[in-house]
C-alpha positions in Angstrom: 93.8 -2.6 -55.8 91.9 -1.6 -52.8 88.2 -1.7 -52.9 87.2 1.4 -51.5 88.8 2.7 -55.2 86.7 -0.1 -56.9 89.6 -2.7 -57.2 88.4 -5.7 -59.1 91.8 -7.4 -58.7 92.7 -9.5 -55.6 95.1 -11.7 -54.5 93.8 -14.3 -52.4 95.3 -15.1 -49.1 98.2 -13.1 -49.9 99.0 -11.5 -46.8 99.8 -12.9 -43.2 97.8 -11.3 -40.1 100.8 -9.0 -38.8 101.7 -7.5 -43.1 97.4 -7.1 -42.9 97.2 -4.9 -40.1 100.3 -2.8 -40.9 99.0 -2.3 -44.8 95.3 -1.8 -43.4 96.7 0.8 -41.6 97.8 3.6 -44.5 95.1 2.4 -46.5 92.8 3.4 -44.2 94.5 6.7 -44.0 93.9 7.0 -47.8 90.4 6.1 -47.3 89.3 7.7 -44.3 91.3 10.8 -43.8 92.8 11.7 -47.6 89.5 10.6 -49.4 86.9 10.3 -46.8 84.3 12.7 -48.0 84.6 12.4 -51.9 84.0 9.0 -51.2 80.6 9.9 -49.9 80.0 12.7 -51.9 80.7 10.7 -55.3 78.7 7.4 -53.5 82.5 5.5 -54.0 82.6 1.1 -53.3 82.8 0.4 -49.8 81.5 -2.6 -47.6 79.9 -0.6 -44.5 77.3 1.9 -47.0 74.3 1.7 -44.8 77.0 3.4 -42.0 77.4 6.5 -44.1 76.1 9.7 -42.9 72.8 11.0 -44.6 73.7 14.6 -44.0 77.6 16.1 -44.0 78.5 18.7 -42.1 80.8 21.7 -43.8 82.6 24.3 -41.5 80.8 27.8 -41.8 84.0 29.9 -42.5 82.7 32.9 -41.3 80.8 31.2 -38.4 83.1 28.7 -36.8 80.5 27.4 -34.5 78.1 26.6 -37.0 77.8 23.6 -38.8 76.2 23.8 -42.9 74.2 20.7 -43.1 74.6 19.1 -46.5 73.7 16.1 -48.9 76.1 14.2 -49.8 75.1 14.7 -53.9 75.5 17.7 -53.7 79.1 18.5 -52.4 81.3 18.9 -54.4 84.3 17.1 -52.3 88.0 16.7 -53.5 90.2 13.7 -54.6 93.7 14.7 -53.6 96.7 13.3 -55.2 100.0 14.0 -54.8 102.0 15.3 -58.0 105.7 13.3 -57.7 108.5 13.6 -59.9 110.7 10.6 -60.6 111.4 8.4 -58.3 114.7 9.0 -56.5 116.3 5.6 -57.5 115.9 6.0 -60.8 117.8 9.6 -60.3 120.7 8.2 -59.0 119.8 9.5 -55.8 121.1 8.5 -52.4 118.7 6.8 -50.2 119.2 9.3 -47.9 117.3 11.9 -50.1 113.7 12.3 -49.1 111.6 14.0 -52.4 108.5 13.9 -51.2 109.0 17.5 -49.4 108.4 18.2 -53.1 105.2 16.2 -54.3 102.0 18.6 -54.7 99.1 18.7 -53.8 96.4 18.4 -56.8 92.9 17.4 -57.7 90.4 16.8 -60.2 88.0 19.4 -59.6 84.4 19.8 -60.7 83.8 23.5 -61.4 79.8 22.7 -62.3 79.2 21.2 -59.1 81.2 23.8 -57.2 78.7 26.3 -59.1 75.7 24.4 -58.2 76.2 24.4 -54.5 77.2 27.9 -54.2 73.9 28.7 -55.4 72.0 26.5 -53.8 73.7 26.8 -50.0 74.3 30.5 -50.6 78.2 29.8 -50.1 81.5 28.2 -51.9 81.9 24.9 -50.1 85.4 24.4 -47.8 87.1 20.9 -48.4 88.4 19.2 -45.7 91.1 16.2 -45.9 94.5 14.9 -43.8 97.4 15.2 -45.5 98.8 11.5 -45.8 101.6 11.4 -48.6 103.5 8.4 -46.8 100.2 6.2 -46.5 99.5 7.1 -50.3 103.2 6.4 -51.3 102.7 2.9 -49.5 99.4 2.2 -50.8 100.6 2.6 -54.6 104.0 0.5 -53.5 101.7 -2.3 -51.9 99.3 -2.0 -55.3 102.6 -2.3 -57.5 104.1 -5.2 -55.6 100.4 -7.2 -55.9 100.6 -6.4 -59.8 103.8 -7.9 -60.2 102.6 -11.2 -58.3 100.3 -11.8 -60.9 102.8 -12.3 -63.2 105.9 -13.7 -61.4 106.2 -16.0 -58.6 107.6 -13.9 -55.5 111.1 -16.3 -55.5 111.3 -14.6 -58.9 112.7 -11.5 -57.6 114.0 -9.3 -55.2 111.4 -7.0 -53.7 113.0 -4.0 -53.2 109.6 -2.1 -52.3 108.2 -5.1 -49.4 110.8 -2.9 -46.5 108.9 0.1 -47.8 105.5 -1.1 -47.2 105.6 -2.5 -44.1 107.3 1.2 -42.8 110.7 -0.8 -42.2 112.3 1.9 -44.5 110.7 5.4 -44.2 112.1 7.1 -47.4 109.3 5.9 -49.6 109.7 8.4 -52.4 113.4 6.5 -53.1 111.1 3.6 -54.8 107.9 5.3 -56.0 107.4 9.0 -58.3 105.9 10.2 -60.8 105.5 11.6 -63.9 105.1 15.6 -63.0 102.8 16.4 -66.7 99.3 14.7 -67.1 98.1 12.0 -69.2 95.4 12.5 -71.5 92.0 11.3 -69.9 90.8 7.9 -71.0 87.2 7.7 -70.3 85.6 4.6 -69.1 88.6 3.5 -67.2 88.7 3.6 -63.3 91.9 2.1 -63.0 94.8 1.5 -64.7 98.3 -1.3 -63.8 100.9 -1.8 -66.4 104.4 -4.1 -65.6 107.4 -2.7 -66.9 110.9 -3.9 -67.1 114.3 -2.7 -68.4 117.1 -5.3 -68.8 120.3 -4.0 -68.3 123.8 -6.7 -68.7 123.5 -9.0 -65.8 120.3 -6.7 -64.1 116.4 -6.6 -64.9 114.6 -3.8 -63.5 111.1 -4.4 -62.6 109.1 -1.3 -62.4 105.1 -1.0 -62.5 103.4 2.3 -63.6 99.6 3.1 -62.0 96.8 5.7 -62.5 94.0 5.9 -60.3 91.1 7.7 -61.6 92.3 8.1 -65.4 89.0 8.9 -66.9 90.0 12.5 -65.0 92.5 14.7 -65.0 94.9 12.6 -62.4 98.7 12.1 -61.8 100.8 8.7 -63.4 102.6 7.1 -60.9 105.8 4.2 -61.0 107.0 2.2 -58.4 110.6 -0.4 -58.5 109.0 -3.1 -57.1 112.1 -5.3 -58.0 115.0 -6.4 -59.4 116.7 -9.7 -60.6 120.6 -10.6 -60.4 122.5 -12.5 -63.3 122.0 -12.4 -66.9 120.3 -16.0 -67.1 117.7 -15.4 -64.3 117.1 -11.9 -66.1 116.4 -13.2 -69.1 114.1 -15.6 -67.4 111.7 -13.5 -65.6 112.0 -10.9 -68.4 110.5 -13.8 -70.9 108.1 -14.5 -67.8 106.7 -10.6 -67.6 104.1 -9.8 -69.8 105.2 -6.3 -70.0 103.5 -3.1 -71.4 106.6 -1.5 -71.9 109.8 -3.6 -72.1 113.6 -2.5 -72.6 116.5 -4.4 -73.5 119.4 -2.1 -72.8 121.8 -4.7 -73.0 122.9 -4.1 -76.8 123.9 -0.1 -76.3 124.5 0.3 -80.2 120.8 -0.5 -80.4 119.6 1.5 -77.8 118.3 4.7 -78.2 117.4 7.5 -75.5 113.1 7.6 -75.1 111.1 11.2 -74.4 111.6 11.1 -70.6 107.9 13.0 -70.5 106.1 9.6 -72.0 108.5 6.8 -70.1 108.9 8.9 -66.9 109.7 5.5 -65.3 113.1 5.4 -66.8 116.0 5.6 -65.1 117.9 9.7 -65.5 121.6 8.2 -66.3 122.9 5.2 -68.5 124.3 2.9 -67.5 122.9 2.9 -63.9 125.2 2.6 -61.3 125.4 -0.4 -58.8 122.7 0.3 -56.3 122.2 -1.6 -53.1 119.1 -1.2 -51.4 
């Protein structure tokens, strides 16, 4: 988990120079240009703080060549996320399909301080942000794939995400979604990783669900990191996962159909059919 979103977990050494640069990339997107000024406004991690601007400058909207000169406590800047549905492996989809012409755009927002500057600049503040949904998409894939690692070794599995994060494949919604209603808030937390699997005869999926922010009204997100061939290395790794939510599919008289709103991870149709990837 990136710092700049106050990741605690790291895994040392794990990538080479050339994977560094690409994933520094579209993290820096995410940073910079997505999250930029909430991360000054709201004072956010970041190893260069004594670089950060003293004043911001806001667009006048009805004066576009004036400049509002503001402190960063009091603006009330965004936190956009994108609002996915599932993602389109785990709709059966071709990987030809590109969803993410249908994410939304959403964000926490903080209607008191909105208030509060409006009274004290004399106007309603204007936002400003890049719209980056690839970068994000990438930075939650490279996220799920570094959760994973913490529990399995990487000969483990196949990484179906790894092509996706290094921009080899472009349709990055085919591997990572999202659950479209909102969790409840759970305050305190500023981050939250759970590893997921569903074992299917001779197949293990390996699927890992993220919230960023869920002490706030934010989206749920899931990415298929993996998957693992044969019924005795499935049974392996799935032994090996410490998973939050785990599902053994392989007995269908046992199985029974889970609320699609909760376990949005979940594949659409049983049995799944033989993806290549």
């Amino acid at each position: 988990m990136p710092y700049f979103i106050g990741g605690a977990h790291v895994l040392k050494g794990a990538s080479c120079d050339n994977c560094a640069k690409i994933t520094s990339r579209f993290e820096r997107d995410v940073s910079r240009d997505l999250w930029g000024d909430a991360r000054i406004a709201y004072d956010a991690p970041s190893r260069r703080k004594k670089n950060r601007p003293k004043i911001m400058l806001m667009r006048d909207p009805y004066n576009q060549d004036r400049k509002l000169r503001v402190l960063p406590e009091d603006y009330p800047a965004v936190m956009i996320f994108y609002r996915m549905r599932k993602a389109g492996i785990l709709q059966g989809l071709p990987e030809t399909v590109d969803l993410s012409s249908t994410w939304e755009l959403v964000t926490p927002t903080d209607t008191d301080k909105i208030e509060r500057f409006t009274a004290k600049y004399g106007q309603r503040p204007i936002m400003s942000f890049k719209n980056v949904p690839d970068s994000f998409a990438r930075l939650l894939a490279k996220v799920a794939y570094g959760q994973v690692l913490c529990s399995l070794d990487p000969d483990d599995f196949r990484p179906i995400c790894v092509p996706y994060i290094l921009g080899q494949k472009k349709n990055i919604s085919y591997v990572v979604g999202g659950r479209w209603s909102y969790s409840e808030m759970k305050p305190g937390i500023g981050y939250e990783m759970r590893t997921n699997c569903i074992k299917f005869p001779g197949r293990l999926l390996i699927i890992v669900e993220i919230q960023i922010i869920p002490n706030n009204v934010t989206p749920t997100y899931h990415v298929l990191v993996g998957d693992v061939q044969g019924d005795e290395e499935a049974d392996r790794v799935y032994k090996k996962i410490e998973a939050t939510y785990s599902f053994d599919v392989t007995n269908t008289s046992t199985y029974k159909p889970v609320d699609d709103d909760v376990f949005h991870w979940m594949p659409s149709n049983w049995p799944l059919p033989a993806w290549t990837c």
